[in-house]
C-alpha positions in Angstrom: 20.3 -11.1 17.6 20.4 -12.3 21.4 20.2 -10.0 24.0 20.7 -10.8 27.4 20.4 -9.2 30.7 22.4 -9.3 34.3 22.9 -7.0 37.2 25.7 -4.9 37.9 27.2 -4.5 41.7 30.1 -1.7 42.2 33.1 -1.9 44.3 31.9 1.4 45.8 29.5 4.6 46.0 32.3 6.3 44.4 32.1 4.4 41.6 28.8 4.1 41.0 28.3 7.5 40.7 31.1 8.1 38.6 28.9 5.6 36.2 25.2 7.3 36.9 26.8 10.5 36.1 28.3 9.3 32.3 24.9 8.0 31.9 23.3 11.3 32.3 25.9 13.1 30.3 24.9 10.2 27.5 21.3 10.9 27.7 21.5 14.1 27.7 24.2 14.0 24.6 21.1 11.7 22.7 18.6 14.2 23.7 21.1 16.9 22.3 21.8 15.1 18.8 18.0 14.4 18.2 17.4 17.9 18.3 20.0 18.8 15.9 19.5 15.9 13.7 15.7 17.5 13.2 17.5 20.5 12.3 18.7 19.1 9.1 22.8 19.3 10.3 25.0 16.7 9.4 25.8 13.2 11.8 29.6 14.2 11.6 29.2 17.6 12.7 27.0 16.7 15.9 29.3 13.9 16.4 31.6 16.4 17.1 29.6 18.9 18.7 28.6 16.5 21.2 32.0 15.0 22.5 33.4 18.6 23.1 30.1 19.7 24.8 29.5 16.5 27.3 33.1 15.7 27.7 32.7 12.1 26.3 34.9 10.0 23.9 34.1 10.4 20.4 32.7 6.5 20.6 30.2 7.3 23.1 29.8 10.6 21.1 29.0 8.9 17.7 26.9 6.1 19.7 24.6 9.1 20.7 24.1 10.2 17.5 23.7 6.3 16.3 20.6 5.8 18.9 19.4 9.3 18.1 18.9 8.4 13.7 17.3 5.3 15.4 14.5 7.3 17.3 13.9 9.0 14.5 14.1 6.2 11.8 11.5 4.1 14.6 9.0 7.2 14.2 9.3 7.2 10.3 8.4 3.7 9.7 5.6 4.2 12.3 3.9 6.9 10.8 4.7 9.0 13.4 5.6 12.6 13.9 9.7 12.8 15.5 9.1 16.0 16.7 7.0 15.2 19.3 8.6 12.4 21.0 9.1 12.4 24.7 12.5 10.9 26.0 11.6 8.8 29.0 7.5 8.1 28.2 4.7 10.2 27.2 2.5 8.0 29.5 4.7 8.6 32.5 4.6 12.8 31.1 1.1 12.5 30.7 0.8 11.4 34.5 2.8 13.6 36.2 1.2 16.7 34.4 -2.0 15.3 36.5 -3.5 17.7 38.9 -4.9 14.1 40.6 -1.9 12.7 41.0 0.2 13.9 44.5 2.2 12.1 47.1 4.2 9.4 46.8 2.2 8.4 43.8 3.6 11.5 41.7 7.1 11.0 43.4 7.2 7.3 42.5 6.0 8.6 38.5 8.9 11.0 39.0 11.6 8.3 39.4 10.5 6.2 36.7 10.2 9.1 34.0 13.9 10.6 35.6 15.3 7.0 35.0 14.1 6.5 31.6 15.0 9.6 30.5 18.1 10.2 32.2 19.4 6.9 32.9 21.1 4.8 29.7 24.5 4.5 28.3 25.3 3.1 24.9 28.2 1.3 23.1 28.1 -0.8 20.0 30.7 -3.5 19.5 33.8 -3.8 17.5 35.4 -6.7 16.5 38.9 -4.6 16.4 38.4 -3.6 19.8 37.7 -6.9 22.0 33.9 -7.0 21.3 33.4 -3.6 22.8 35.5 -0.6 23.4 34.0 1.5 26.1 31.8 -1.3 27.8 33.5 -4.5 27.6 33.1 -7.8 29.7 36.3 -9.4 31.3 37.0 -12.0 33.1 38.5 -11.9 36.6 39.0 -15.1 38.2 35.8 -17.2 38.4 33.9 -14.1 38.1 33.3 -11.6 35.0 32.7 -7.9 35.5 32.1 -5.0 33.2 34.6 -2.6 32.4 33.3 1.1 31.6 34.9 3.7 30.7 34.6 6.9 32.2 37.0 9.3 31.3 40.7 9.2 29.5 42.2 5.9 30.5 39.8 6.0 33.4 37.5 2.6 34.2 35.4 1.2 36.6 34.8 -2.4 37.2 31.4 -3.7 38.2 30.7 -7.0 39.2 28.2 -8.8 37.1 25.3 -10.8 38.7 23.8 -13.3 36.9 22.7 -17.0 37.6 22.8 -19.7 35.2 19.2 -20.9 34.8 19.2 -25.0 36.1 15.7 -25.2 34.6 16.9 -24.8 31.4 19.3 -27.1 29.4 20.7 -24.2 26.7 21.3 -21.1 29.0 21.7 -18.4 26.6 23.9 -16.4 29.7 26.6 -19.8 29.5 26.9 -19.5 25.8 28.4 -16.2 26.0 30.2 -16.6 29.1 32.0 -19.8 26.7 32.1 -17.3 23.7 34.1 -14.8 25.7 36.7 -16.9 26.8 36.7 -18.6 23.6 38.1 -15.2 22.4 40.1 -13.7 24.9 42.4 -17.4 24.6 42.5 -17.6 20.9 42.0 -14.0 20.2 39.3 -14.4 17.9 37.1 -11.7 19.3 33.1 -11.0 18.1 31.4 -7.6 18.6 28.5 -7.4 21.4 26.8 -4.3 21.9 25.8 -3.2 25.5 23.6 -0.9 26.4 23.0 0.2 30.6 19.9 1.3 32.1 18.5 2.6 35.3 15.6 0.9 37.0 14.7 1.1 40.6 18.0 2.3 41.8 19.8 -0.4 40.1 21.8 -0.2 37.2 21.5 -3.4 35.0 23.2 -4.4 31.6 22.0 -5.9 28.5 24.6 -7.7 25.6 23.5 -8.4 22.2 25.0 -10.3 19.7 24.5 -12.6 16.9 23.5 -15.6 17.1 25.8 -18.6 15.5 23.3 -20.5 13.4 23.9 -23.4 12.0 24.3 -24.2 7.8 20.9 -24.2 5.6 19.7 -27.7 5.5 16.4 -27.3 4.2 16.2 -24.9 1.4 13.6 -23.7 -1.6 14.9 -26.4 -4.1 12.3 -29.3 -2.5 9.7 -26.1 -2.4 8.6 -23.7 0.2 5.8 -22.7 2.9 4.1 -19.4 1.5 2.7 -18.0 4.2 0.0 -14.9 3.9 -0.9 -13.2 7.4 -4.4 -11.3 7.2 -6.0 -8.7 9.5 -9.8 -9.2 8.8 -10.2 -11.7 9.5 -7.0 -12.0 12.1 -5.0 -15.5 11.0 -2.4 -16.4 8.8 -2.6 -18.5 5.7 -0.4 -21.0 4.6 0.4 -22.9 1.5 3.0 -25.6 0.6 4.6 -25.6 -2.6 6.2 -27.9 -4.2 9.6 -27.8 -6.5 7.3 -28.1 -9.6 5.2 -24.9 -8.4 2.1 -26.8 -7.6 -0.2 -26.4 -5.2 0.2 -29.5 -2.3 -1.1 -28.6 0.7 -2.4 -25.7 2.8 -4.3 -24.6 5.8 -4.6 -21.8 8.9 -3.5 -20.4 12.0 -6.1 -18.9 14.2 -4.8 -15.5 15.6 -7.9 -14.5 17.4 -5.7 -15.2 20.6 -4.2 -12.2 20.3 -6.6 -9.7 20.9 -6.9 -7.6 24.1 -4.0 -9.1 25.2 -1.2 -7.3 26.8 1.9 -7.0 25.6 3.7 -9.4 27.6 1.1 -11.9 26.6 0.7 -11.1 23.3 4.7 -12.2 23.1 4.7 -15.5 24.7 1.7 -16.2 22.1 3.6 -14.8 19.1 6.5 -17.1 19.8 3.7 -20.2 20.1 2.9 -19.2 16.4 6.2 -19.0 15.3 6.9 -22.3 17.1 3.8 -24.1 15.0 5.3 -22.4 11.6 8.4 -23.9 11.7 7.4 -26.9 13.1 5.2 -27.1 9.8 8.3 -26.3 7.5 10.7 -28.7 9.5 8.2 -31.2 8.8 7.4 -30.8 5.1 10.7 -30.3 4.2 10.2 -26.9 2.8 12.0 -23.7 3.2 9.5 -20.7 4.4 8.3 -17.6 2.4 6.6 -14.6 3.3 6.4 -11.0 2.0 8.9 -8.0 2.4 6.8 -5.5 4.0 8.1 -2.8 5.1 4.7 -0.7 6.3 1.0 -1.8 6.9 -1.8 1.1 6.2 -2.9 1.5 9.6 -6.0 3.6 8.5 -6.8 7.1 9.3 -8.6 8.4 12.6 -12.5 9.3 11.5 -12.2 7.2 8.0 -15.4 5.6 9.5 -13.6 2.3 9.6 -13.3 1.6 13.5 -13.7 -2.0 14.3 -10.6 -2.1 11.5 -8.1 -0.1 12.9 -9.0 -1.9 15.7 -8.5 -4.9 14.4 -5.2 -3.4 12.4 -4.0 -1.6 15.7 -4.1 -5.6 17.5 -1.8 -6.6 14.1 1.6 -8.0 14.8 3.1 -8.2 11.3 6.6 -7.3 11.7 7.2 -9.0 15.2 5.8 -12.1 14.1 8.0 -13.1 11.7 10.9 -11.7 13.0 10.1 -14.0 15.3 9.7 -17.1 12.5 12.8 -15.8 10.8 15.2 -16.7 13.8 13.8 -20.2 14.9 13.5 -20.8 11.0 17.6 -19.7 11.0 17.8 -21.6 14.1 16.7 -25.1 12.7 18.5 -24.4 9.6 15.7 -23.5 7.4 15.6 -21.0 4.4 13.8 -18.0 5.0 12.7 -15.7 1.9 11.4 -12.2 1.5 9.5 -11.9 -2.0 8.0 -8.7 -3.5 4.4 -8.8 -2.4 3.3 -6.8 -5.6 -0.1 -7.7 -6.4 -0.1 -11.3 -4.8 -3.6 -10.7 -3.7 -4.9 -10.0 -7.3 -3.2 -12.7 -8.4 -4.5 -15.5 -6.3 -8.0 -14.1 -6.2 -8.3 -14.2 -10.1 -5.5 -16.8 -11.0 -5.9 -19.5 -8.5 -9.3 -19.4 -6.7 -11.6 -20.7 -9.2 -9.0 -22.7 -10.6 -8.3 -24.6 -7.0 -11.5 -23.8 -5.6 -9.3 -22.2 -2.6 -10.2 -18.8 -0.6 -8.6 -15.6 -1.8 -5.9 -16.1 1.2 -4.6 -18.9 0.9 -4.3 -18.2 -3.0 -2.4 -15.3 -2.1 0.0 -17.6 0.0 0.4 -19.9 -2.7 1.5 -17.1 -5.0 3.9 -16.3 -2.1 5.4 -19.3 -2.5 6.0 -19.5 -6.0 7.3 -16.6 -6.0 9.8 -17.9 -3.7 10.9 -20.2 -6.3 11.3 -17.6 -8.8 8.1 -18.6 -10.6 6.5 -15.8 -12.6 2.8 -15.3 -13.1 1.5 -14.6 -16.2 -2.1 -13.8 -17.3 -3.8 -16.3 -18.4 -4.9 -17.1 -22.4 -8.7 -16.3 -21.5 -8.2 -13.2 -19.4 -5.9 -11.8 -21.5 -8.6 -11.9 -24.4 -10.9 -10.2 -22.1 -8.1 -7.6 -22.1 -8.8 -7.3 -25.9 -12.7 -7.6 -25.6 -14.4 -4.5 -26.4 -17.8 -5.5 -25.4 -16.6 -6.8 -22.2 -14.7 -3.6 -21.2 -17.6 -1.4 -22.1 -20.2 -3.3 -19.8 -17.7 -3.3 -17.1 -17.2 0.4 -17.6 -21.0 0.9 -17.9 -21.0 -1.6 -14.4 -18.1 0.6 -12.9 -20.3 3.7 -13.5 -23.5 2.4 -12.3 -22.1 1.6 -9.2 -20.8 4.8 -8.4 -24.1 6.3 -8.8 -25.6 3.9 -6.2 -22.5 4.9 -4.0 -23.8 8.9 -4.8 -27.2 7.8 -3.6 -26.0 6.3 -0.6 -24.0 9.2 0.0 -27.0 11.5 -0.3 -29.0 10.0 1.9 -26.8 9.2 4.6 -26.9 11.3 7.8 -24.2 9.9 10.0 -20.6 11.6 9.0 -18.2 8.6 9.8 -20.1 6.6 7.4 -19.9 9.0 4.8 -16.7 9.2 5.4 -16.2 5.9 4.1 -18.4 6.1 1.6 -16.9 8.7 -0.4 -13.8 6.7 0.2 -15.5 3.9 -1.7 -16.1 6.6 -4.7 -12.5 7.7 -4.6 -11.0 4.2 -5.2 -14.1 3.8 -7.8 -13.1 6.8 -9.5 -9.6 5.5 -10.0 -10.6 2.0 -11.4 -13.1 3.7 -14.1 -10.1 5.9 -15.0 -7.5 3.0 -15.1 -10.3 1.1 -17.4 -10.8 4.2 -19.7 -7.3 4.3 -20.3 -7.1 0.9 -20.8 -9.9 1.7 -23.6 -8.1 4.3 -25.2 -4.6 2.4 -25.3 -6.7 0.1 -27.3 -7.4 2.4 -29.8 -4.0 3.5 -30.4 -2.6 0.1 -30.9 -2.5 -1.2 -34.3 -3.3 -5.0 -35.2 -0.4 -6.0 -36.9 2.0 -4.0 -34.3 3.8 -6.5 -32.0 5.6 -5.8 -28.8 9.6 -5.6 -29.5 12.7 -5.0 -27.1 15.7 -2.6 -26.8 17.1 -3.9 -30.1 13.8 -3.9 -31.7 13.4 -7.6 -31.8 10.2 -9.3 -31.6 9.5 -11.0 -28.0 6.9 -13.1 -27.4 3.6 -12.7 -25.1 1.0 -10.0 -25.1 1.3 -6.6 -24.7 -0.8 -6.2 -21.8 1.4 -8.6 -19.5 2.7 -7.4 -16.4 1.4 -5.4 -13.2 -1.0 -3.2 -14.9 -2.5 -5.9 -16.6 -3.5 -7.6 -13.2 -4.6 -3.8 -11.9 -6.9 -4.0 -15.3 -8.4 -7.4 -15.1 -9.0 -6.8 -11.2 -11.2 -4.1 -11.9 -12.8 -5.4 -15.0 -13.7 -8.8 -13.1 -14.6 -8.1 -9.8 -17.6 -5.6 -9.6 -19.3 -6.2 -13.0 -19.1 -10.5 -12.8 -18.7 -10.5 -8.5 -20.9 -7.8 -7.5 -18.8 -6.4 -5.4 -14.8 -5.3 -4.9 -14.3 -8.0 -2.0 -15.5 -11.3 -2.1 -15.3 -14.5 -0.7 -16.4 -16.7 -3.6 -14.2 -16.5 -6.6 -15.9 -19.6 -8.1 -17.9 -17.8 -10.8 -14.9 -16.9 -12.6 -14.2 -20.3 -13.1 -16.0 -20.3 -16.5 -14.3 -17.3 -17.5 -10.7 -18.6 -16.4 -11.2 -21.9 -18.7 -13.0 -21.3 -21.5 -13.6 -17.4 -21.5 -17.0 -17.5 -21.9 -17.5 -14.3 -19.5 -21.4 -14.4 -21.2 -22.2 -17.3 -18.8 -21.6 -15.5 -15.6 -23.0 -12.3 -17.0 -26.8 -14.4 -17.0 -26.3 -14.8 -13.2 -28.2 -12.4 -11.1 -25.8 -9.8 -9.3 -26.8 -8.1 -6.4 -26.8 -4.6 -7.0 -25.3 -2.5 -3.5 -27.7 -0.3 -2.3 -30.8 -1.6 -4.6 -33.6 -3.4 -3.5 -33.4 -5.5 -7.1 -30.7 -7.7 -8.6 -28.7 -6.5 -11.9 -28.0 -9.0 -14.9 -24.4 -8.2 -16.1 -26.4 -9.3 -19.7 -28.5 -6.7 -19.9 -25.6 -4.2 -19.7 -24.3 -6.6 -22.7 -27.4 -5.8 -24.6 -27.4 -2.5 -24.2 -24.0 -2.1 -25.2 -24.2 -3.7 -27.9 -27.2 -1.3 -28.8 -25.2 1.8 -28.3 -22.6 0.3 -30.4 -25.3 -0.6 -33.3 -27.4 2.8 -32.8 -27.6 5.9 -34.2 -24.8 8.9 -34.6 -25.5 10.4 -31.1 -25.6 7.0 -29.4 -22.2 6.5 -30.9 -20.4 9.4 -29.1 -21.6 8.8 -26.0 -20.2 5.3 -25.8 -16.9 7.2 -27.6 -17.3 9.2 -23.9 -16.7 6.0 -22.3 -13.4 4.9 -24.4 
């Protein structure tokens, strides 16, 4: 989508003010259908509503109502409450509630907020109507002017200023002008929405429209770019991937840059990135990959997580690669969105001790296979841990000893922000000892010669314990009681483990306990385990407790 912008000029007052005063009555309509659209009533009925209350066409009715489910949609995805949006700025709001604020300061605050709230008009295109019914661009002469409708078979023509930019060989503003007449001589029309604002006592236009890109040249049979973008710390991760699936190459964007930046600056450098990308994918020969997220946990006010949200508040996500999706479309490269599902968890365990490679860039390599419509399954070793008694009952007993250290910390700590995040820590602990006690128990209700079978009973092949759950399983099992901790850097101590399954040999390394002054030996849990298992009646049931 291109959207371009141009000044408008009027033939006279009369005119313009026939114009300023449809784009109050559109405003106001907008203002009008939000409200009842937070109501719960229907789009059709407000649709209505509005174009016998305002006096305006039903097109300009049902565009009100269009930008209205978009405010609201915008808020949703944000996080944020609908009902307490402010039409034209709750900055400007906040300033002229100011008792400090008089004079031609508050006056000048008063225009702005009056133009932004007051001061828009709105009309999508359609192909079946010229590219635009109610604001449509003609051509008169060697000039081109803007035709808006008013009333019934009522226009006014405004003269469009715009120069073509010298400077720069591929002026957007001549491509459309071409388009335009393109259309009205073969009469082969494409839709261009338009949409008028108010700023500074001049009213200026802006057309968008899609872009004509040009075939896929370079698409995800050679392979693809996977790429991974990460708040803490703030870069993005790349990895190329081959046809085959196999690791070839990978390395990382700094996006450090982009902090307290404003937003104007944080753009230009967003579009930098996005240059460097592509530039990257044009010149491997690979199409790009990233993951289809729709929403980023932004954190919580007083989760006692600050330099975080902080961090999270300074994260681009979305407007970065929409960015690298249209200069990827632009060059003719293949863009996909794959499921980001547990791509994290799968490149920390899968891939990092096997490649030696930080839990990042595993996780854009599994980007990118996935991309190729590789699946990942467990691997033979860890999916006999899956099966291992012992080992799920010492990373139970690991699982449990930790959240007693977290208790302790808990106890002792004065400051509230920090226990705040503390007892976050024992909530997500909580969970992973229940996911591996129920892991325990399904164990117990399987029966050895049972085998996994489809709709129509049939025997299929591969373990029972494949899939996403699997993953969640082995991510708890592996991470605290072999890693010492829930997030690490170094993944190489699963090595072992990954190729031979010998989980005994990283159980003799010392593992620093959090919150102990001494180190904890994942073996001594073994041996005490295996105690319980071997003891008496009573020391039976309470490892029963833990199944």
């Amino acid at each position: 989508m291109i959207t371009l912008q141009c000044r408008l000029e009027f033939e006279s007052k009369e005119d313009r003010e026939k114009v300023l005063y449809l784009m109050r009555k559109f405003s106001s309509a907008v203002r009008y259908s939000y409200r009842r659209l937070l109501e719960g009533k229907e789009g059709k009925e407000i649709k209505k509503e509005v174009a016998e209350l305002f006096g305006i066409n039903t097109r300009y009715a049902g565009d009100a109502v269009f930008r209205a489910k978009s405010v609201i949609s915008s808020c949703k995805e944000r996080g944020q409450d609908p009902g307490k949006v402010i039409f034209g700025g709750r900055k400007l709001f906040q300033r002229l509630r100011s008792v400090h604020v008089s004079g031609k300061k508050r006056e000048e605050y008063r225009r702005k907020w009056q133009e932004k709230r007051k001061g828009k008009l709105y009309s999508r295109g359609d192909k079946s109507k010229k590219g635009n019914l109610n604001l449509r661009f003609e051509r008169t002469g060697n000039n081109t002017c803007l035709r808006v409708t008013v009333g019934k078979r009522e226009y006014v023509h405004a003269r469009v200023v715009r120069s073509v930019r010298l400077k720069r060989e591929n002026d957007r503003w001549t491509d459309f002008v071409w388009r335009l007449a393109q259309a009205e001589a073969t009469g082969s029309w494409f839709p261009y929405s338009v949409e008028l604002k108010l700023k500074d006592g001049k009213v200026y236009a802006f057309a968008s429209y899609e872009e004509v890109l040009p075939p896929v040249s370079i698409a995800r049979d050679c392979g693809a770019i996977g790429i991974d973008l990460n708040a803490s710390p703030l870069h993005i991760a790349w990895a190329e991937v081959g046809g085959d699936g196999n690791l070839m190459e990978y390395g990382r964007i700094d996006l450090h840059e982009l902090i307290g930046k404003n937003r104007n600056q944080r753009e230009n450098l967003l579009w930098e990135i996005a240059h460097r990308i592509v530039e990257i994918a044009k010149e491997k020969g690979k199409a790009i990959a990233f993951e289809d997220l729709r929403k980023l946990p932004g954190g919580t006010r007083g989760d006692g997580k600050a330099r975080l949200r902080r961090r999270l508040g300074q994260f681009v996500y979305k407007s970065l690669l929409q960015k690298i999706e249209v200069l990827a479309g632009r060059e003719g490269i293949e863009v996909v969105k794959a499921s980001p599902a547990y791509t994290s968890v799968i490149g920390t365990l899968k891939y990092c001790p096997n490649h030696l490679i930080d839990k990042d860039i595993a996780g854009a390599y599994v980007v990118g296979r996935r991309a190729l419509g590789l699946k990942e399954r467990v691997p033979r070793n860890y999916a006999g841990l899956l099966s291992d008694r012992e080992y799920l009952l010492c990373s139970l007993q690991r699982l449990i000893e930790e959240r007693e250290d977290l208790k302790g910390r808990l106890k002792d700590e004065r400051n509230e922000y920090k226990r705040r995040a503390i007892r976050g820590e024992i909530i997500k602990l909580n969970r992973d000892i229940k996911l591996l006690e129920e892991h325990l128990q399904s164990l117990e209700g399987e029966s050895g010669t049972q085998h996994p079978v489809n709709q129509r009973k049939e025997q299929v092949r591969g373990s029972s314990h494949e899939g996403q759950k699997a993953w969640r399983v082995l991510r708890v099992a592996l991470a605290i009681p072999l890693l010492g901790k829930s997030f690490a850097r170094d993944f190489s101590p699963l090595r072992p483990v990954l190729v031979s399954g010998d989980w005994k040999r990283v159980a003799k390394r010392p593992v620093p306990a959090p919150g102990a002054g001494t180190t904890a030996h994942l073996q001594k849990c073994a041996v005490q385990v295996t105690r319980v298992e071997h003891g008496n009646g009573s020391a039976r049931r309470r490892v029963s407790a833990y199944r």
